[in-house]
N, CA, C and O of each residue as an XYZ file, in Angstrom:
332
protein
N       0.836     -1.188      0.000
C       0.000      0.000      0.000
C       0.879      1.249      0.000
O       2.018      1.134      0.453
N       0.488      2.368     -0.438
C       1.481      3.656     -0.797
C       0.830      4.264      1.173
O      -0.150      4.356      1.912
N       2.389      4.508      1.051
C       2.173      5.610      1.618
C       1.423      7.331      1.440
O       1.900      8.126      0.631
N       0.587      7.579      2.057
C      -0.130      8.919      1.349
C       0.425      9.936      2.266
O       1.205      9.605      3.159
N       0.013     11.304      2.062
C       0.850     12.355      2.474
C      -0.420     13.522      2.054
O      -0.844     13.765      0.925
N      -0.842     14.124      3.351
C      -1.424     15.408      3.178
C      -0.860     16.721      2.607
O       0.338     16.975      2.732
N      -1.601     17.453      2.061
C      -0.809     18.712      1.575
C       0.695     18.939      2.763
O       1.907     18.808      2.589
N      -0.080     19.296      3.863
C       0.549     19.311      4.728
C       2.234     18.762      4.877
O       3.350     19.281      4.867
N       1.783     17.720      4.984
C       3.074     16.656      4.946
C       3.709     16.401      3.890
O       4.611     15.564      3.902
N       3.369     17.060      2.796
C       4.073     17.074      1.447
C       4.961     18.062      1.278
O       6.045     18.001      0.697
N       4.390     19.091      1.878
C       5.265     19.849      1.987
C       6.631     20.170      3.042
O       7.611     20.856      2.755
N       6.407     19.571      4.122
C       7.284     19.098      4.614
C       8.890     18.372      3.945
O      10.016     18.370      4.444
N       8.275     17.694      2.376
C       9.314     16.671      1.836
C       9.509     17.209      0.758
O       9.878     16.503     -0.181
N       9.306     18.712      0.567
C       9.721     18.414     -0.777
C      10.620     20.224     -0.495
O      10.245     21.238      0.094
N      11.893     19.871     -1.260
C      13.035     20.807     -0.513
C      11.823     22.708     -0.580
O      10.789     22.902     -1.218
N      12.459     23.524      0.191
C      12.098     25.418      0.238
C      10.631     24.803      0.763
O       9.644     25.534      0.671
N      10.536     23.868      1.146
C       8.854     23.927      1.607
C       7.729     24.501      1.356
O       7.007     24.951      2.246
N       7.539     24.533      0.488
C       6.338     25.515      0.012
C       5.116     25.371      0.544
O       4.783     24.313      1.078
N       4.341     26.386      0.459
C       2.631     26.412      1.130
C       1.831     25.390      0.398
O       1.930     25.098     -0.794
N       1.040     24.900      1.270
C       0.193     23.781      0.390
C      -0.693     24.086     -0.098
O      -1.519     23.213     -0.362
N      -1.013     25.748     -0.532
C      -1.784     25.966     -1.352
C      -0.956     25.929     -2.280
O      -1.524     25.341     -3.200
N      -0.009     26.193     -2.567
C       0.952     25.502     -3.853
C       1.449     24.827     -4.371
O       2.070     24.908     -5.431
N       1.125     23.457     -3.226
C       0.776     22.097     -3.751
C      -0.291     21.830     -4.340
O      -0.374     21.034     -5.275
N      -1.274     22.503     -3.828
C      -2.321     21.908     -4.173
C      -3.247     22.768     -6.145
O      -4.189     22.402     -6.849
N      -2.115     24.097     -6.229
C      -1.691     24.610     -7.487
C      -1.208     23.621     -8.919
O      -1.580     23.530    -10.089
N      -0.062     22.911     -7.957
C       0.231     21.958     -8.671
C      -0.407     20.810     -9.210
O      -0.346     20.196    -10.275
N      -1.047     20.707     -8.133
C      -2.200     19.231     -8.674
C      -3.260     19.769     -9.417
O      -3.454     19.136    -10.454
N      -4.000     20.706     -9.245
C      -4.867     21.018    -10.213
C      -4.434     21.793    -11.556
O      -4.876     21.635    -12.694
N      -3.439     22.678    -11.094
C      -2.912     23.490    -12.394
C      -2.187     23.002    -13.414
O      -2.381     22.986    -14.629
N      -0.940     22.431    -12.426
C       0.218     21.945    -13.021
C       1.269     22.987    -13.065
O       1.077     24.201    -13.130
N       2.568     22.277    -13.016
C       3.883     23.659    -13.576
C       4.696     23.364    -14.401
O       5.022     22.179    -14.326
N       5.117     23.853    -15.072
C       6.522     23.107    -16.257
C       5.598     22.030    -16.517
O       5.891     21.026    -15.867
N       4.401     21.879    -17.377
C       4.118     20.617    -18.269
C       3.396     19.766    -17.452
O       2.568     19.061    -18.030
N       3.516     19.634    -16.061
C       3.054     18.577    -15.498
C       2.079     18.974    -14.262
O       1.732     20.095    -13.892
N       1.716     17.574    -13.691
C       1.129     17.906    -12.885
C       0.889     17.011    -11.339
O       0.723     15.891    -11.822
N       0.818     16.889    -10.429
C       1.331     16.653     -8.947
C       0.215     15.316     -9.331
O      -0.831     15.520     -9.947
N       0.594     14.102     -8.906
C      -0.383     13.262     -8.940
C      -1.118     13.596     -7.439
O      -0.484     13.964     -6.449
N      -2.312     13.428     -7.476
C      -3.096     13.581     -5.463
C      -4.424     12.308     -6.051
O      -4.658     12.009     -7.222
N      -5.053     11.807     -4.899
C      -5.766     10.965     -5.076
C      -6.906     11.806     -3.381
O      -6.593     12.301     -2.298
N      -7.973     11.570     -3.974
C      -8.865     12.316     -2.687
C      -9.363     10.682     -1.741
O      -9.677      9.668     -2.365
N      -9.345     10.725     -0.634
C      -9.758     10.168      0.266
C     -10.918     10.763      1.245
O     -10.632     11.439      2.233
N     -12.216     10.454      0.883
C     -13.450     11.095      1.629
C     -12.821     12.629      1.462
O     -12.485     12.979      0.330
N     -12.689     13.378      2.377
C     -12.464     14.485      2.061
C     -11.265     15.343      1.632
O     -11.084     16.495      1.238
N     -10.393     14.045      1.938
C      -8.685     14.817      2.140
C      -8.654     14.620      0.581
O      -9.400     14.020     -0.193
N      -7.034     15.660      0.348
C      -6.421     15.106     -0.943
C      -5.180     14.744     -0.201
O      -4.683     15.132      0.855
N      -4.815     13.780     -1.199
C      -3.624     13.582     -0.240
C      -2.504     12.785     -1.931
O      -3.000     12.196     -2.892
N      -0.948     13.102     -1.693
C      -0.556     12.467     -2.971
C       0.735     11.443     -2.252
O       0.644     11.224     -1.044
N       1.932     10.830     -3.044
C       2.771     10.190     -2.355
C       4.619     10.586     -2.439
O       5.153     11.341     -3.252
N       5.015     10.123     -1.783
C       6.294     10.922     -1.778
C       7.256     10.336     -3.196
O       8.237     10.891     -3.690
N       6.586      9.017     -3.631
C       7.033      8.923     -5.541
C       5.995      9.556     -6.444
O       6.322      9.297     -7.602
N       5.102     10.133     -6.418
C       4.395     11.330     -6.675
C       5.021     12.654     -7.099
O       5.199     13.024     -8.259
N       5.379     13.422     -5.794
C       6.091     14.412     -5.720
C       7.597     14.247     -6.744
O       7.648     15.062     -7.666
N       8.735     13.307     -6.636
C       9.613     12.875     -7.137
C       9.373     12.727     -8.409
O      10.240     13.353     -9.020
N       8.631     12.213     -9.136
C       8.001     12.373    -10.329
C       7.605     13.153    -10.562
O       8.045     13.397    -11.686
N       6.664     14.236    -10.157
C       6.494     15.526    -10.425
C       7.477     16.543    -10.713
O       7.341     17.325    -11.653
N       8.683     16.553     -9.755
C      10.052     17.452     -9.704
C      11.059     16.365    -10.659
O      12.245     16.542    -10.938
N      10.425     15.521    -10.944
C      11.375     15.020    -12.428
C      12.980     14.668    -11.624
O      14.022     15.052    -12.155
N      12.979     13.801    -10.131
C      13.959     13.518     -9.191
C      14.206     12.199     -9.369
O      13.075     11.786     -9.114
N      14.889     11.148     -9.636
C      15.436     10.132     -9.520
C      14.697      9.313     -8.319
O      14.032     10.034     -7.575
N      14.708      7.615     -7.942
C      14.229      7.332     -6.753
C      15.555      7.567     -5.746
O      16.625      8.063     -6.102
N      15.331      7.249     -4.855
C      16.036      7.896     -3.878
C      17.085      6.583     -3.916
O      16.652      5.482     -4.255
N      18.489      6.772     -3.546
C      19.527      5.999     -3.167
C      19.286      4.826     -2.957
O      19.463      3.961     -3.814
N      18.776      4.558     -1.609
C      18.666      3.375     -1.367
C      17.852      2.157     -2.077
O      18.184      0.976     -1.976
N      16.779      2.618     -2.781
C      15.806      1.762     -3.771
C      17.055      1.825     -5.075
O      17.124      0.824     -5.788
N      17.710      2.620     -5.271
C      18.809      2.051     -6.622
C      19.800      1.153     -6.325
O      20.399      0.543     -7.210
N      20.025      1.018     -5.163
C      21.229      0.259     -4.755
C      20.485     -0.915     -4.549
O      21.092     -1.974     -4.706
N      19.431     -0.949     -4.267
C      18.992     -2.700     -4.109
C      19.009     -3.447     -5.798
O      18.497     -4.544     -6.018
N      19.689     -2.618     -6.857
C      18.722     -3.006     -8.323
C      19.196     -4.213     -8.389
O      20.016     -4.437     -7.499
N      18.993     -5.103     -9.117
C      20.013     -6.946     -9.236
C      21.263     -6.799    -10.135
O      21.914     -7.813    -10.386
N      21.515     -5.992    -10.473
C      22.927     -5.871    -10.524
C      23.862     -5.132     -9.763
O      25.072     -5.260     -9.946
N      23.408     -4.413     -8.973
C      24.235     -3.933     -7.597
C      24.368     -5.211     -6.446
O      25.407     -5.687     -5.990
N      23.233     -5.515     -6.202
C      23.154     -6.846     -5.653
C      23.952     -8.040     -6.311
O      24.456     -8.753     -5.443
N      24.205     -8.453     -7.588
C      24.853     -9.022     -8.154
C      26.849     -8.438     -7.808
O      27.697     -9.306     -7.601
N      27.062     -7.567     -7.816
C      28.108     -7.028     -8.088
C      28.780     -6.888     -6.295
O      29.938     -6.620     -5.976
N      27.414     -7.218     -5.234
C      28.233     -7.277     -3.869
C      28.300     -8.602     -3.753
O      28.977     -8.980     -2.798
N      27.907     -9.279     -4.292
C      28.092    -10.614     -4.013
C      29.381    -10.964     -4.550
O      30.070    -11.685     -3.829
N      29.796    -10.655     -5.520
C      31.223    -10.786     -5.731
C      31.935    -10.233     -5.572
O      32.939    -10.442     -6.252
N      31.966     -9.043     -4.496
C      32.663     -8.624     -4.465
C      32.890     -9.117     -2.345
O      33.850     -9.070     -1.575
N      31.762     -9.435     -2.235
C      31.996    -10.800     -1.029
C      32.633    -11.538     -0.674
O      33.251    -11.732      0.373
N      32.459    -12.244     -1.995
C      33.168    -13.858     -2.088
C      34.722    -13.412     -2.540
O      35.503    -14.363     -2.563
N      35.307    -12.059     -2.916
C      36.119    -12.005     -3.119
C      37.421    -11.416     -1.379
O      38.629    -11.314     -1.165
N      36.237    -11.228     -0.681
C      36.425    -10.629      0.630
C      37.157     -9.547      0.885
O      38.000     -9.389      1.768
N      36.586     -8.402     -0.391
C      36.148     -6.999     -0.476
C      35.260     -6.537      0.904
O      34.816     -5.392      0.998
């Protein structure tokens, strides 16, 4: 299940912190071409922190690239080599 994230708390994560009425600009307006994915829950909107990252056109974060199967492939030998 995704983690969801209120305006609120979105803004919290996403760098200069902006007001969440300017998140919430983004999701309906859009900026540069795109636009903030949000999904409404009864009353909230709320979007996710690979949402936002996709929106600002950001890479996934470090640690989800380093698990890929060839990084994983490449510590394993470098294990067995007792690197």
């Amino acid at each position: 299940m995704k983690e969801f994230l209120t305006l609120s708390e979105a803004a919290k994560v996403i760098p200069g912190r902006p007001h969440r009425n300017t998140i919430a600009r983004w999701m309906h307006k859009g900026a540069r071409g795109r636009k903030l994915k949000f999904w409404r829950i009864g009353s909230k909107i709320v979007t996710t922190e690979s949402a936002i990252r996709q929106f600002m056109g950001v890479s996934e974060p470090a640690e989800k690239a380093a698990t890929s199967p060839s990084h994983q492939a490449a510590e394993r030998k470098l294990d067995a080599m007792g690197v």
